[in-house]
N, C-alpha and C positions, 0 to 999 in steps of 0.2 A: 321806532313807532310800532313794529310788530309786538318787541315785547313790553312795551307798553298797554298796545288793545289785548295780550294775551293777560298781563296782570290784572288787569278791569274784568275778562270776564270772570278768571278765577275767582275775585271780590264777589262777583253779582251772583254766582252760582255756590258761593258759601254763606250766603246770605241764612236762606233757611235755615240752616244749622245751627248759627249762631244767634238768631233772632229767636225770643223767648217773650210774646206778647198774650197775655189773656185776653180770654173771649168777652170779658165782660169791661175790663181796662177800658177808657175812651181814647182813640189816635191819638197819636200828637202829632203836631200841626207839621213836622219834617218826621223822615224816618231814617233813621239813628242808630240801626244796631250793630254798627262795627266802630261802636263810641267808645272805648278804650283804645282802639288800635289807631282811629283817629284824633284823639288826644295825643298819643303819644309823637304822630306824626308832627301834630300841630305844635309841639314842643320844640322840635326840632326846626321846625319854617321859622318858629320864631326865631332861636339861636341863629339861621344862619341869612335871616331879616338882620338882627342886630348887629351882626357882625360885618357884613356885607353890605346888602340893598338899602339899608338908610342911610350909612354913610356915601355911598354913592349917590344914591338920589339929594343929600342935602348939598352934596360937593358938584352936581350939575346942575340944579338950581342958584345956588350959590355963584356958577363961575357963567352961565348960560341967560340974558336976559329972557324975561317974560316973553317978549316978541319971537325969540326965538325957538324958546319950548314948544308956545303956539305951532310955529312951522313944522317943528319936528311932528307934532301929534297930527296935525293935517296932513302931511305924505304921509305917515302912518296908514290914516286910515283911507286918505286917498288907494293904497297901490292895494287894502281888504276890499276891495270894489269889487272883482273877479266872484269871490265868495259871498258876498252879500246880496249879488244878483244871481249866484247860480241859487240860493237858498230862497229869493225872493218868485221864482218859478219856479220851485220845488212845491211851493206852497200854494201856488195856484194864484199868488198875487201881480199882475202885470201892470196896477198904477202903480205900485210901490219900485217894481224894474224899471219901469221907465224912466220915476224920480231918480233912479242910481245911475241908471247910464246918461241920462241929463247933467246930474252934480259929476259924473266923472267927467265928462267930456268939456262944460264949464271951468274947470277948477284949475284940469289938465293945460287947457287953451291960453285962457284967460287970468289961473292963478298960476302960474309957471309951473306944471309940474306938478299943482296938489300945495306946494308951501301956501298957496292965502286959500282961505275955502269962499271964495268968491258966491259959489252956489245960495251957501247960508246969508252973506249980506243981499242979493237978490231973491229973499223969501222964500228959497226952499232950503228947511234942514235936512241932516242928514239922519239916515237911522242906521245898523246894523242888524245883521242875520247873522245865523248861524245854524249849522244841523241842528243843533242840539234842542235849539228851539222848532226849527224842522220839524222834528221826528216828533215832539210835544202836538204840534197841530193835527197829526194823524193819530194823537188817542195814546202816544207810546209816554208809560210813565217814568216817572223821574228813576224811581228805582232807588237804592240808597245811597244816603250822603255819604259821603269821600272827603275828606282832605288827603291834596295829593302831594305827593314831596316835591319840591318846587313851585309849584305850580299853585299849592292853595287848595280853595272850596268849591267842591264839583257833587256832582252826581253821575250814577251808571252811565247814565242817557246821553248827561252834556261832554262828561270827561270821552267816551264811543264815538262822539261827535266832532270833540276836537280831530281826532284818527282822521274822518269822512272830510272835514275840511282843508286838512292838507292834500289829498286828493283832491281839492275842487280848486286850489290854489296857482294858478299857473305860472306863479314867479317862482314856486317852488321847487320847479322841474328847472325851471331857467340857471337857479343860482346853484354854484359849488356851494361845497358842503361848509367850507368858512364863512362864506357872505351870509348862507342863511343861520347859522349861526350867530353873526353880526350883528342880523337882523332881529333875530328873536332876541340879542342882547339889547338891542336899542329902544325896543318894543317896550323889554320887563323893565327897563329904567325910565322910561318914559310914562309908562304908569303906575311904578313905585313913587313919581314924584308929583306926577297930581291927585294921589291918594295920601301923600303924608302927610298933610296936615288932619284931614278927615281920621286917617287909621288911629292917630297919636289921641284925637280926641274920644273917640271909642274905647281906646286900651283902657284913658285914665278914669275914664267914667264907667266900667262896666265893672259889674260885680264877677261876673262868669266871663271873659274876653273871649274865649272859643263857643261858648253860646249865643254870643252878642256876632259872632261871623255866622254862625251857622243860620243863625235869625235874618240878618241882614241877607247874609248870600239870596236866601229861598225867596224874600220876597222881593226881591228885586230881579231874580231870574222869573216868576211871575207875572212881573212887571211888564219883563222884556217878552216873555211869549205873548202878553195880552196885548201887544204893541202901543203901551200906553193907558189903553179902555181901564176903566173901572171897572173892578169885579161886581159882578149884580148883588142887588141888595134881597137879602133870603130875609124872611119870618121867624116868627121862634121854633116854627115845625119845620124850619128850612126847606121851604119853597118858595121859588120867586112870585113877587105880588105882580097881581093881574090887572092892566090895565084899567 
């Protein structure tokens, strides 16, 4: 993990050099300037997606019922409870903590362990946090897009974030170095498989498939910071209209 956050910053701190934007150009709506060296990465996720993580994921949905995925994905995100309520008080939110440590203690009790998420058929869903969104509510920006190896579509901010969360993780300290390994196997196969059919249908339809990730990623990690809200609706001179 060190030389991992050590590679992110050298990315974010070669950012200016390699970024070549006019004063007069308009943004684009993500920023993109290490887009050759992430292309190239994303070449390679793909190759070792096709070779790998589909045939696994269609060969554990295939041998694994529905019911059971189900359970897998709820201890999943049951035992990310620890990190989602350290993040949910990072941010100054305590009804959102209280809903986490309510759905843990529910789920844990009552759904043996997290396998049923009891929480959600009793009316409260569950949401996630993380730094990365964290550190977005104090003002800190995205910084630029990454495709990471392994790992997929990040930014400075989220991919720094991921680092901050295994510090806040306290099953992480708990398990040897195989179990959490295990674990993050269990994890990337568990949502390589409720993402194949979605991914498959993106590939086949998009003209640009690494601009159609890059697209998707950004607004859907917007999503997630706005916890949901709609973005306000701005004018043609972009400013929000007055009651």
């Amino acid at each position: 993990m060190r030389i991992f956050a050590a590679l992110l910053l050298v990315c974010s701190l070669s950012v200016p050099v390699l970024a070549d934007s006019g004063e007069n150009e308009p943004a684009p709506p993500y920023y993109d300037p290490l887009e050759p060296i992430n292309r190239g990465i994303f070449v390679f996720n793909q190759a070792l997606d096709e070779m790998f993580l589909k045939p696994a994921a269609r060969l554990y949905i295939n041998i694994v019922p529905e019911g059971g995925r189900t359970a897998v994905s709820n201890i999943i995100n049951n035992l990310k409870t620890p990190v989602t309520l350290a993040n949910d008080l990072l941010q100054g939110e305590p009804d959102r903590a209280q809903t986490t440590i309510a759905r843990f203690m529910v789920n844990t009790i009552i759904g043996f362990g997290g396998v049923a998420d009891v929480a959600t058929d009793l009316g409260v869903p569950g949401h996630s946090e993380d730094f990365g969104q964290t550190a977005a509510t104090y003002g800190v920006g995205s910084g630029p897009y990454l495709m990471l190896p392994f790992f997929g579509p990040s930014n400075v901010r989220d991919a720094l974030g991921k680092v901050v969360d295994r510090f806040l993780d306290p099953l992480d300290y708990a398990l040897e170095d195989e179990a959490s390994f295990a674990r993050a196997g269990i994890e990337g196969l568990d949502q390589r498989a409720r993402f194949l059919d979605v991914s498959e249908a993106l590939e086949k339809t998009s003209i640009d498939y690494y601009a159609s990730i890059r697209s998707v990623f950004s607004q859907n990690r917007n999503f997630e910071i706005r916890n949901g809200v709609p973005e306000p609706i701005t004018d043609i001179y972009g400013d929000s209209p007055t009651k």
